[in-house]
N, C-alpha and C positions, 0 to 999 in steps of 0.2 A: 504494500500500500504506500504510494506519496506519503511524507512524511512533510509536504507543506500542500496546503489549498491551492496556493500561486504564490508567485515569485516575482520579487520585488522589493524596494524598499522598505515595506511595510507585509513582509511576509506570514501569514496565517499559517504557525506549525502545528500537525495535527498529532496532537496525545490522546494517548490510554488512561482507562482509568479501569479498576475491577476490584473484583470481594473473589477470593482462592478459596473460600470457604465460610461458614456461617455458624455463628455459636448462641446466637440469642436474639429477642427484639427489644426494640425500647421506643418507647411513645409521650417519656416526658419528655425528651429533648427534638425541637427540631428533625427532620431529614435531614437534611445538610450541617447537621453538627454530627453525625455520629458517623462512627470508627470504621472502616473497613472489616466486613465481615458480621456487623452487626444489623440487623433490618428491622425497618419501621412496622413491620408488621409479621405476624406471623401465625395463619389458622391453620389446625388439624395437620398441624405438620411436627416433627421429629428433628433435631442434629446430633444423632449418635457418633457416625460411620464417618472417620476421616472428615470430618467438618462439613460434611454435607447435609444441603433440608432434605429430606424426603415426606412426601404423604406419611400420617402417621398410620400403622397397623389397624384395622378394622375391629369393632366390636361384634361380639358372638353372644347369642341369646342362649342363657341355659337353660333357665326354667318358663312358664308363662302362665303360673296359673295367680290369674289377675283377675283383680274385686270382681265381686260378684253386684248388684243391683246398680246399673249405670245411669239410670234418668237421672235426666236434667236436673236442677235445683231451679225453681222460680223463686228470686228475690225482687220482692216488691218494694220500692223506694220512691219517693219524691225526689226531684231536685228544687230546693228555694233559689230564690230572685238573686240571690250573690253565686250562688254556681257550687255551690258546696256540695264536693265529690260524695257519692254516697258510704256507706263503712261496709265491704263485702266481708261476710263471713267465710273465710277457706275451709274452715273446720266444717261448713255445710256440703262440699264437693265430693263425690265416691274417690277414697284412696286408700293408701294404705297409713295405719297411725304410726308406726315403728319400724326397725329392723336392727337386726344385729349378726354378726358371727357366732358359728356356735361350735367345739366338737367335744366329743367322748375321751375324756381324759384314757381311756381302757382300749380306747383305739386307734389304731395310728395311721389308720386311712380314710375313714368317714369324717370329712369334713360338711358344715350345712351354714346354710343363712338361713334365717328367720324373719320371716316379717308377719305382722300384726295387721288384719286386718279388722272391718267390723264385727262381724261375731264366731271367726275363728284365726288361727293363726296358721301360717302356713312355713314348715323347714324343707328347702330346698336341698338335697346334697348334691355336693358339687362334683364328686367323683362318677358319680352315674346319671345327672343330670334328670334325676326322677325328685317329686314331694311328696309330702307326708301332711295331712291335713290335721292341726291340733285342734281341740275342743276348747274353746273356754267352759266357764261354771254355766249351769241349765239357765236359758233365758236371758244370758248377758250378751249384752251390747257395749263395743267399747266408745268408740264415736269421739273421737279428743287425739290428737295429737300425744304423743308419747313417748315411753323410753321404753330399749330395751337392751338387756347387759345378762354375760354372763360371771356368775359367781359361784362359787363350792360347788360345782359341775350340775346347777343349775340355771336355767334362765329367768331371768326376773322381768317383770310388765310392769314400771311406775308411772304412774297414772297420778300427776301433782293432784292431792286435795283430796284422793278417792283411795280404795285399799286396792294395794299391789296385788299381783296374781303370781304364783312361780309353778315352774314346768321342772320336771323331774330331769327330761332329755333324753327320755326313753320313747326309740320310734318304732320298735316292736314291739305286737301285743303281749299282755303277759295273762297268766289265767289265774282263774278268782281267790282261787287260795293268796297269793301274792298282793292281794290288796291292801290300801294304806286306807286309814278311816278318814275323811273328810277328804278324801284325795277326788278328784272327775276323773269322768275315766270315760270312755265313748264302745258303745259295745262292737266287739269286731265279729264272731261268732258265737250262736246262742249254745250250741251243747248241750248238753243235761241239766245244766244251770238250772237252779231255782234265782233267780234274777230278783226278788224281790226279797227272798231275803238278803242280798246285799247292797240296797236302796232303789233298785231301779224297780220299775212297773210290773205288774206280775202279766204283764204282754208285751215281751219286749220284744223289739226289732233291731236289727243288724243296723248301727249309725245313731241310738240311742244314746243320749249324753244323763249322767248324774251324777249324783256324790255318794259315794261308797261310805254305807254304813257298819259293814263289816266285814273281813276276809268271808269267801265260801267256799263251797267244793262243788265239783265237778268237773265237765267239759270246757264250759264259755271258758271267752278269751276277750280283752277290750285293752283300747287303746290307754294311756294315761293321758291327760290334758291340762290344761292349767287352771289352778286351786289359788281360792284368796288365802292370803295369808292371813291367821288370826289377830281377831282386833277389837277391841273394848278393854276393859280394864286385867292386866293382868294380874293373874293369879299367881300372889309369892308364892315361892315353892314349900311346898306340901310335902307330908310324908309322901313317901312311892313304899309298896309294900303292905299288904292288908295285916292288920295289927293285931296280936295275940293269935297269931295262927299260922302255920307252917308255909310261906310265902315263894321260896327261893331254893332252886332245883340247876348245880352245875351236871352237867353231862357232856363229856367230848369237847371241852370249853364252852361250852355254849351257857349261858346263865340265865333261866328263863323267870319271870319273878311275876307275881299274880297282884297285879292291883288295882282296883275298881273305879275306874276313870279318869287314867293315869293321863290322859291327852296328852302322851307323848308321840312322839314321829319319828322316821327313822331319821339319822343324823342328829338329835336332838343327846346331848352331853347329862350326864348325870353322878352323883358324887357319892360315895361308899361313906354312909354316916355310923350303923352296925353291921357287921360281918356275919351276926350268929356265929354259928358253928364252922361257919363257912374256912376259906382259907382268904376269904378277899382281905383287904386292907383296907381299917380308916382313913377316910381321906381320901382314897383313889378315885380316879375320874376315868368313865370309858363314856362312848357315843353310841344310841340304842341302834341296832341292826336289824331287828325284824319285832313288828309290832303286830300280836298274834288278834287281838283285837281291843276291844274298848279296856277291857280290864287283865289286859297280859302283854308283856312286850319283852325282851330277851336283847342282852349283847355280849361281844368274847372276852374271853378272858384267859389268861394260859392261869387256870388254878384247878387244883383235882376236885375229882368228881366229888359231886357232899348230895345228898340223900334232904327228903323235904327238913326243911328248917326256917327261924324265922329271923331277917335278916329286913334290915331300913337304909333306904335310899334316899337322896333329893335332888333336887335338879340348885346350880352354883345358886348361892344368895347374893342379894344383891349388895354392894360396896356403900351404893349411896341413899337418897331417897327412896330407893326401890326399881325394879327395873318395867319398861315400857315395850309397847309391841311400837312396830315398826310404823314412823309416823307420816306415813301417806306422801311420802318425797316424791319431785318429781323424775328426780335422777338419783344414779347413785354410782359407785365405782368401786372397786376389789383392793382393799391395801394391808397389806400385811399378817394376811389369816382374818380380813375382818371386811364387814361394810360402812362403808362410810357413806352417810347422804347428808344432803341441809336438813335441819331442824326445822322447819316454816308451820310445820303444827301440832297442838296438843291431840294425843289420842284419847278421846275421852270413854267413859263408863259404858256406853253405850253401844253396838256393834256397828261398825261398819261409820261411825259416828268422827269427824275431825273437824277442830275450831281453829280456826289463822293465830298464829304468834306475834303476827305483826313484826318478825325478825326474820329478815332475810341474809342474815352477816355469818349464821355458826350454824355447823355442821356435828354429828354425835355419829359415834362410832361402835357399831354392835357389838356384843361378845363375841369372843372369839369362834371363829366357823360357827356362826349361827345369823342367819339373817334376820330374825325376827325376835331378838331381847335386845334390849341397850338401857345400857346402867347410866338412869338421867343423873347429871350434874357430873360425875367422875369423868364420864364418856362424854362429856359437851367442850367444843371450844368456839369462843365466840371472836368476830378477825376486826368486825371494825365499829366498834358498839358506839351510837351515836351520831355515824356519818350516814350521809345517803349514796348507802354500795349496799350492794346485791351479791350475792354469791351466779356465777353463769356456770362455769366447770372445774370439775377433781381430775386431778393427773396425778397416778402416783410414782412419781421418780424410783424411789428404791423402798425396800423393805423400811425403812427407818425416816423416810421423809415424802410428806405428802404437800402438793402444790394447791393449791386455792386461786383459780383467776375471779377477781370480781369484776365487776362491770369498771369500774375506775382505777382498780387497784390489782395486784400479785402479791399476795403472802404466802410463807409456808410453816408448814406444823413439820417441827424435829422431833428426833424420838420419840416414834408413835409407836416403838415395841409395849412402851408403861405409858401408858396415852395420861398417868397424871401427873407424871414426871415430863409430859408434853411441852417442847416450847415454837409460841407462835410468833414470826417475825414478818415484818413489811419488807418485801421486793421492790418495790416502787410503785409509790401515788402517784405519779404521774400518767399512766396508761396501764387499759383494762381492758378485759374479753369481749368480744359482743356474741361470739357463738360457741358453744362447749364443744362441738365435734370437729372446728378448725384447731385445736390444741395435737401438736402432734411433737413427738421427742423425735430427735433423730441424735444419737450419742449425747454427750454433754449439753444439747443444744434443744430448745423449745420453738416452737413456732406455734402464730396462732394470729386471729385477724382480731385487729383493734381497731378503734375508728378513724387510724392515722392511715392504713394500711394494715399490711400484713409484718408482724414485727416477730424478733426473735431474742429470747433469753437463754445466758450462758451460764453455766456451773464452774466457774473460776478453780474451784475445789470438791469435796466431795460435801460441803457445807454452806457454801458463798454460792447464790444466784446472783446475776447483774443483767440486766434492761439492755439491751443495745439502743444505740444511740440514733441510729437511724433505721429504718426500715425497711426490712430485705424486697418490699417492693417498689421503691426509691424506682425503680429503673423503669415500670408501669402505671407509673400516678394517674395517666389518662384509664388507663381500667379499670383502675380501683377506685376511682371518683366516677365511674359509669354504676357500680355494684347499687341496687335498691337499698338503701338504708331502713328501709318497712319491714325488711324479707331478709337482711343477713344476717340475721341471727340462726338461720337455717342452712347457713353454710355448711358442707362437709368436706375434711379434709385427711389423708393419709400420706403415710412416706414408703416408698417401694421401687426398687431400683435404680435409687440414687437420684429418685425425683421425687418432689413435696407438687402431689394433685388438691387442687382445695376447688373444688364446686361451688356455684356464687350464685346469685339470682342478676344477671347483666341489665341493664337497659339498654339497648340500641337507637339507632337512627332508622325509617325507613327509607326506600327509593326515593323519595320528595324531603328527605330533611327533616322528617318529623318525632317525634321521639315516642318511642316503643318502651313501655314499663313491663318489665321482667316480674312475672307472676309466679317463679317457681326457678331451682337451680339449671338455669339454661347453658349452663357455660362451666366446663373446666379452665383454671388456670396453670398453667404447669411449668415447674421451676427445676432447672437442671443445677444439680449439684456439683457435677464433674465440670461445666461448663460454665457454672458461678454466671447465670445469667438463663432468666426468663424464656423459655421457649419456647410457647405457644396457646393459641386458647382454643380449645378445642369446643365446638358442638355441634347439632344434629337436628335436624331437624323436626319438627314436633314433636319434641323426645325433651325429657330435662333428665335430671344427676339427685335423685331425692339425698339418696344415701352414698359415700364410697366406703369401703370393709378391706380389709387383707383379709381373703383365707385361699381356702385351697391348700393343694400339696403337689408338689412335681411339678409337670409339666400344663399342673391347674392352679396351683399358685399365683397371685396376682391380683389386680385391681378390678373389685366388684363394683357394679353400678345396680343399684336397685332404684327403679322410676317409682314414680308415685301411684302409678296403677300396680304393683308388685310386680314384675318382670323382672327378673334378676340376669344381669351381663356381667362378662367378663372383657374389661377393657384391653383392647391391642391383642388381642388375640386371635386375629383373620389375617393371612399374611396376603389376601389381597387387599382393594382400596374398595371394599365395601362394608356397611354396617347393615346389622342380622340385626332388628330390634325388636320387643315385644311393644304394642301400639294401643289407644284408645279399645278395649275390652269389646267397646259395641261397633267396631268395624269388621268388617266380612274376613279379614285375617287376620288374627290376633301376631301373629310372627310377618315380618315385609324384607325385604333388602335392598338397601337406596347404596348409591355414589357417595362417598365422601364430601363434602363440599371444601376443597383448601384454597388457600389463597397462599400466595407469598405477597409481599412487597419492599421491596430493598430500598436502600437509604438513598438520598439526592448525590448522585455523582455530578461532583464540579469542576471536577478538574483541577481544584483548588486555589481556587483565583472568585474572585468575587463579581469577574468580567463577564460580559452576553459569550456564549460559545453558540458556532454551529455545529450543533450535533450530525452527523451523517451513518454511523456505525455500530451494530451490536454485536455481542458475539457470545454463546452459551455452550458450556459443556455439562452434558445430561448423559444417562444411564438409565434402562428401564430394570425393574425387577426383577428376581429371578422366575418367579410366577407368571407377571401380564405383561400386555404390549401398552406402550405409556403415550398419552399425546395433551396436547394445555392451550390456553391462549395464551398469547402473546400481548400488552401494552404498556404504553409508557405516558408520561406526564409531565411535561415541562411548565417550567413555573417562571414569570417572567420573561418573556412571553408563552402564556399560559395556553396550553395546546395538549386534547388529548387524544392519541397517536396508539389505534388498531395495527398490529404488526402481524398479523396472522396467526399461524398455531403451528406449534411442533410439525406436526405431520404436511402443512403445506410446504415443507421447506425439507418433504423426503418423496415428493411426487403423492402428496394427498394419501400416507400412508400410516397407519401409529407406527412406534420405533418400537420392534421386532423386542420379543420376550433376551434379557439380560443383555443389549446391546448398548453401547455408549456411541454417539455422536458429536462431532462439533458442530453446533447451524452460526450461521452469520445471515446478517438481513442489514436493510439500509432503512436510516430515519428519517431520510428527503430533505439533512442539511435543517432541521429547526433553528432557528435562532432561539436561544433562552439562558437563563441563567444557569439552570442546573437541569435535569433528568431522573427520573426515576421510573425503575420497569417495577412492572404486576403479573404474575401468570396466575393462571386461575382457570377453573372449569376442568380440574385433569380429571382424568382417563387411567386406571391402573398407580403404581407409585412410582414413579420417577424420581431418582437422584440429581437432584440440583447440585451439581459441583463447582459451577462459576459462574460467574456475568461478567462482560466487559462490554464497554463503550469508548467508541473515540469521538474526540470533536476537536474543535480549535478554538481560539479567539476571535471574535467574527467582526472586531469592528477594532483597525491599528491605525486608525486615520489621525494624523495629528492634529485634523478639525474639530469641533463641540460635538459634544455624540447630544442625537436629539432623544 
């Protein structure tokens, strides 16, 4: 190529300019301020491989069994004479209220997600891509927005205000002998069952849901489901053991002990007060293992056989005031052998019964493996008494130290092994959480959205937290000033493969400039950690990001997406450029598969001068996948004099062909000589995934005249 325009005293030499490679975008600064290799924009796209963009990897639908009753919601509203937008209720829309991870500590290949729907729950596994439908308790309806968490190899349903529900985690039937008293259970097959002696109907049907009055015998077989967890005034503990009479029978270890409305359960802890005859020891504590029914329950013990005798239990006393059932939190988190939730209400005398505290600052921490006693005042810590902070999310860093983000604030509670030898300390007043499920650790380091951004906290030691001072989305201010401030508290976020995915509710712009309010997580954002810079946002079309999860195992391991219709994905996981989604429940296919939609957009090449150039030249080196045949548009944008410039498309510039499965290419094209200050290219509309490995342009100085430029 001429290396001048023409020639002359006042000669236009024509320069390169190009990106070799591309590690991130950034949208606070200018186009024409950022770095080589950096782009102003960057959707559903990847820079793993040698510095290149590529289409990101496709989503793959694993499960799709989604809400069930889809009609519309008629909300009826006025609007008055000032324009006052009306207040829609989300919570009236068919969704799903929860989700979580879940697996079988006993097994080491059934992994499942869980999600909550209206009146049952549904566990997906993800190794076989089949579910399991869980019962709630008879005639419940959940209808609220919700948590759900795994704890003591249970899952728990809190439900702020209302009483919790927990699920065993058991997704085969078991038969009637094996029943827990007040457990639900949904019948799977009737058998010889007399069904009514263990609470259900004395006509029962296969898909019948109750609550287990007592173990039985027979054939049947029924599911387990999720049970409220007990609540009204708790009862200090009581002898265990029926008094003045032969109670307590070891055989084969087994210690089986008879006493009459012991309301105990299995995993529930109990304390050796008299031995009898026995060989147990005062003092000792075991966890009950099998509860024979209302008035008999049994746990192990390595002690010799003893013959009937009479022997007295009790379940721990309480340390302080007495201890309380579990007070109706909306969340809660796993720390240390214990649960920890906020405190926000009394559990009162009555069943099912809870009054507001009017204290949203302190959190109380159950007895040990038990989710439902906590010892009030010993087990309470309160973080900012007097200010207006809120407790949003628990993070529990280690065994011994628990994090608190408040809405204004980060504290943490030390030594939470003697929770009264607990100390609570201020991280920084300065900034605070706005959503509990953007809180994510990656080693020493936190991250979490605040209402600066996206910011991150560091563990200087195994004791010292400190605030970073800026925020790690410094580089995306324009995106993170687009997120709905109404709706990110619903943000979700995880760390996996060296990338921080955080899910946002976006607003956009339409075709005509006008602005689109983000009603739900429409938008991942995604942050390379290897490449210390922003990588891309990804989303999909009529499709949002309710939940993201790590589970799985192998070559299922990875980033879950659960919509708000329950459809559970597993992110980047189609190695072509299509996404497999599950979709609105009441369309004619619940499963679709659309095109990726990416864009690139690269930064203002100027050539580095601040002068008009004529632009004349491009030049691109691309690579199709190993899978498809790759093809995009082509355009550019010059700015000053402002010109937007159709280049065609990959494939017109291979004889109207896409570029053949794992081929690379160089293409060149001409820009017809633009006059402008600077240039910047867009592709978009691809076909397949194609590796973006470079851009270049030439142009020159378009105007050496030593007359006034007009």
């Amino acid at each position: 190529m001429p290396r001048y325009s023409g020639y002359g005293a006042n000669d236009s030499k024509i320069a390169d300019e190009f990106d070799t490679g591309y590690f991130g975008f950034n949208n606070r600064f200018r186009p024409d301020q950022l770095k080589p290799g950096v782009l102003a924009d960057s959707r559903n796209g990847r820079m793993d491989l040698n510095g290149e963009w590529q289409v990101r990897k496709g989503i793959e639908n694993i499960t799709s069994e989604l809400i069930s009753g889809t009609t519309g919601v008629v909300l009826n509203f006025l609007l008055d004479d000032t324009g006052t937008a009306p207040v829609i209720n989300n919570n009236a829309q068919p969704r799903i209220w929860a989700s979580c991870a879940y697996s079988n500590p006993n097994e080491t290949s059934s992994q499942y997600i869980v999600t909550a729907q209206n009146t049952e729950a549904i566990a997906s596994n993800l190794d076989t891509s089949t579910a399991v439908k869980v019962a709630y308790p008879p005639s419940y309806t959940l209808g609220r927005l919700s948590s759900l968490t795994q704890a003591f190899r249970q899952v728990i349903l809190f439900i702020g205000g209302k009483t919790s529900l927990v699920w065993d985690g058991v997704v085969t039937s078991v038969t009637v002998d094996k029943f827990d008293v007040g457990k639900t259970y949904k019948i799977d097959s009737i058998g010889d069952t007399v069904w009514a002696n263990v609470g259900a109907s004395a006509t029962p049907t296969v898909g019948e849901i109750f609550t287990a009055s007592a173990a039985g015998t027979g054939t049947g077989t029924a599911f387990s489901g999720f049970t409220k967890v007990k609540s009204g005034t708790y009862e200090q503990p009581e002898r265990l053991g029926n008094p003045l009479v032969n109670n307590t029978v070891i055989t084969n270890n087994v210690v089986s002990v008879v006493s009459t409305n012991h309301g105990l359960k299995v995993g529930d802890e109990i304390v050796v007060v008299d031995p009898g005859s026995t060989t147990l020891i005062t003092g000792e504590k075991y966890f009950v293992s099998f509860v024979a029914s209302v008035n008999g329950f049994a746990f192990l013990a390595e002690k010799n056989d003893s013959s009937d005798t009479e022997a007295h239990f009790t379940k721990p006393v309480s340390q302080g005031v007495g201890y309380v059932r579990m007070p109706a939190p909306p969340f809660g988190t796993y720390h240390g052998g214990r649960l920890v939730v906020p405190y926000e209400y009394t559990v009162e005398s009555t069943q099912e019964t809870y009054s507001d505290r009017e204290t949203k600052d302190e959190v109380i921490f159950s007895n040990g493996l038990d989710i439902n006693t906590y010892d009030d005042v010993p087990n309470t810590k309160q973080l900012t008494a007097g200010t207006a902070d809120f407790i949003v999310g628990l993070h529990s860093f280690s065994d011994d130290q628990l994090l608190i983000f408040n809405r204004n604030s980060i504290h943490t509670i030390t030594s939470t092994i003697n929770i009264s030898q607990a100390v609570t300390s201020l991280v920084t007043g300065e900034i605070g959480c706005v959503a509990k499920d953007s809180i994510v650790q990656v080693g020493s380091n936190l991250f979490f959205l605040s209402d600066s951004g996206i910011y991150g906290a560091s563990f200087q030691d195994l004791y010292n937290l400190r605030g970073n001072e800026v925020p790690l989305s410094e580089a995306i201010d324009g995106t993170i000033k687009s997120i709905n401030r109404d709706l990110w508290q619903n943000s979700s976020a995880v760390y996996f493969d060296n990338k921080y995915y955080i899910a946002v509710p976006l607003n956009s712009l339409d075709s005509e400039g006008n602005l689109v309010t983000a009603s739900n997580n429409n938008a991942i954002i995604v942050y390379n950690f290897i490449n210390k810079q922003w990588e891309s946002i990804d989303s999909v079309s009529s499709f949002d990001f309710e939940k993201l999860i790590i589970a799985g195992d192998g070559e299922k391991r990875g980033v879950y997406c659960i919509n708000s219709f329950g459809g559970v994905h597993l992110l980047e996981s189609r190695s072509d450029g299509n996404d497999r989604i599950s979709v609105d429940p009441s369309a004619s296919n619940l499963v679709t598969t659309q095109p990726i939609e990416s864009s690139l957009t690269t930064r203002d090449f100027t050539l580095g001068t601040t002068d008009r150039k004529k632009w004349n030249t491009f030049e691109m080196q691309v690579q199709s996948s190993s899978v498809e045949k790759s093809d995009f548009n082509i355009s550019a944008e010059t700015k000053n004099i402002d010109y937007n410039l159709q280049l065609g498309s990959l494939s017109s510039r291979l004889n109207n062909n896409p570029l053949a499965i794992n081929e690379d290419v160089s293409i060149r094209g001409r820009i017809g000589n633009s006059r402008a200050y600077s240039i910047q290219f867009t592709l978009n509309n691809f076909s397949g995934r194609p590796r973006i490995k470079s851009i270049k342009t030439s142009g020159g100085v378009s105007f050496n005249s030593t007359n006034t430029a007009i």
